[in-house]
PLY file of the C-alpha trace (Angstrom):
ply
format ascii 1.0
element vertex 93
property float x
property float y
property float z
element edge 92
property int vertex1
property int vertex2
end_header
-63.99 4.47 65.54
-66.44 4.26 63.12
-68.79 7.17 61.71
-71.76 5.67 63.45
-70.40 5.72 66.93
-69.16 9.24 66.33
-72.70 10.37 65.31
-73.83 8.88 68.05
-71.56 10.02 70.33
-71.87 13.39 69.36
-76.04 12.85 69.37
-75.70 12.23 73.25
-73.06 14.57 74.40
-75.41 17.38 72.26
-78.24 16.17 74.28
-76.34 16.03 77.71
-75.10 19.89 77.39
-79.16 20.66 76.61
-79.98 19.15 79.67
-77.40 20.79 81.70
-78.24 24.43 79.75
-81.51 23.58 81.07
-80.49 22.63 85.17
-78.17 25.83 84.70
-81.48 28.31 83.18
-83.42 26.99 86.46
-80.46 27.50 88.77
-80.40 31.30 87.76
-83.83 31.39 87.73
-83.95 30.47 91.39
-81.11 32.24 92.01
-82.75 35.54 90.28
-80.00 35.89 88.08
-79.83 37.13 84.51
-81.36 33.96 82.63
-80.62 31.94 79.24
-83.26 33.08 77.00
-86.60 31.15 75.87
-85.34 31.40 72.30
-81.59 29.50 72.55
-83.71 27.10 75.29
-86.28 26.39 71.80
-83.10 26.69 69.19
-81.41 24.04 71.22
-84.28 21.80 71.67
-84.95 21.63 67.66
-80.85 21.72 66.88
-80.94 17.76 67.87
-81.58 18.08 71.82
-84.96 17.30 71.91
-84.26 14.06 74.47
-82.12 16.62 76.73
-84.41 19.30 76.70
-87.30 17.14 77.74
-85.60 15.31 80.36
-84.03 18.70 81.45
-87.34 19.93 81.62
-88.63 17.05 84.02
-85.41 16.47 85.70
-85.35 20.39 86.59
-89.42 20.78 86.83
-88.80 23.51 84.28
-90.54 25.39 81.39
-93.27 22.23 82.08
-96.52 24.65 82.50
-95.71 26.83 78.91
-97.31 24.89 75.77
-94.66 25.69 73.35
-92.08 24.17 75.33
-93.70 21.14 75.62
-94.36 21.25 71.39
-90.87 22.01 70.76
-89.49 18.86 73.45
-91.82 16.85 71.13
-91.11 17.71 67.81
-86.90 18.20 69.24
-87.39 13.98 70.25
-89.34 12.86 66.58
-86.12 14.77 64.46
-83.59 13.17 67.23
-85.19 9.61 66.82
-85.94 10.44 63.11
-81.87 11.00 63.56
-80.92 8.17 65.50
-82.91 5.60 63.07
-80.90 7.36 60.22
-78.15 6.52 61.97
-78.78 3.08 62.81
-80.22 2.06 59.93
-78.40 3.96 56.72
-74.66 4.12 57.97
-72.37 0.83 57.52
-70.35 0.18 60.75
0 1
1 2
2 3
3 4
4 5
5 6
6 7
7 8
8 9
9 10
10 11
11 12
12 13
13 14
14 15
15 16
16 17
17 18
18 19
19 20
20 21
21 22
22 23
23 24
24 25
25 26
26 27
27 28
28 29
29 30
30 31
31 32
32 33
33 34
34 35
35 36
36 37
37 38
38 39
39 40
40 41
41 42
42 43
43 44
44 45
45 46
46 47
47 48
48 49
49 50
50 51
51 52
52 53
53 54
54 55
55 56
56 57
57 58
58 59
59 60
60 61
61 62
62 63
63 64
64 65
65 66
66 67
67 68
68 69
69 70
70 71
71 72
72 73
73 74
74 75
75 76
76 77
77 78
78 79
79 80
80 81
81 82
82 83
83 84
84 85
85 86
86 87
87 88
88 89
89 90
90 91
91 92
């Protein structure tokens, strides 16, 4: 396996668990259960999940009315494609 399809592989199972921390913040929230808070939602988005969070976010119809979240899905997508076209482009295979 090369280096590039572990990056990558680690890229999307990263941005899978943000999506599912995101389906499992709106579960206790309708649930009215102690919740995951705003901050580790925003940490993860900007930690290479910004493709998760968003989708999370519309998947789930969560966070979608608050302004930062939708900042932080877009700057969390520009470092993960910023990431991926490191990826792609600077790593041998």
């Amino acid at each position: 396996m090369t280096l590039k399809l572990v990056l990558l592989s680690i890229l999307l199972v990263w941005n899978i668990v943000v999506l599912l921390v995101y389906g499992l913040d709106k579960h206790k929230a309708i649930r009215h259960k102690r919740r995951i808070s705003e901050k580790a939602l925003l940490l993860q988005t900007l930690i290479f999940g910004g493709i998760g969070a968003f989708l999370g976010g519309r998947l789930f119809r969560h966070k979608i009315n608050k302004w930062y979240f939708k900042l932080f899905w877009l700057i969390g997508i520009v470092i993960d494609v910023f990431l991926l076209y490191l990826i792609l482009t600077r790593l041998s295979d």
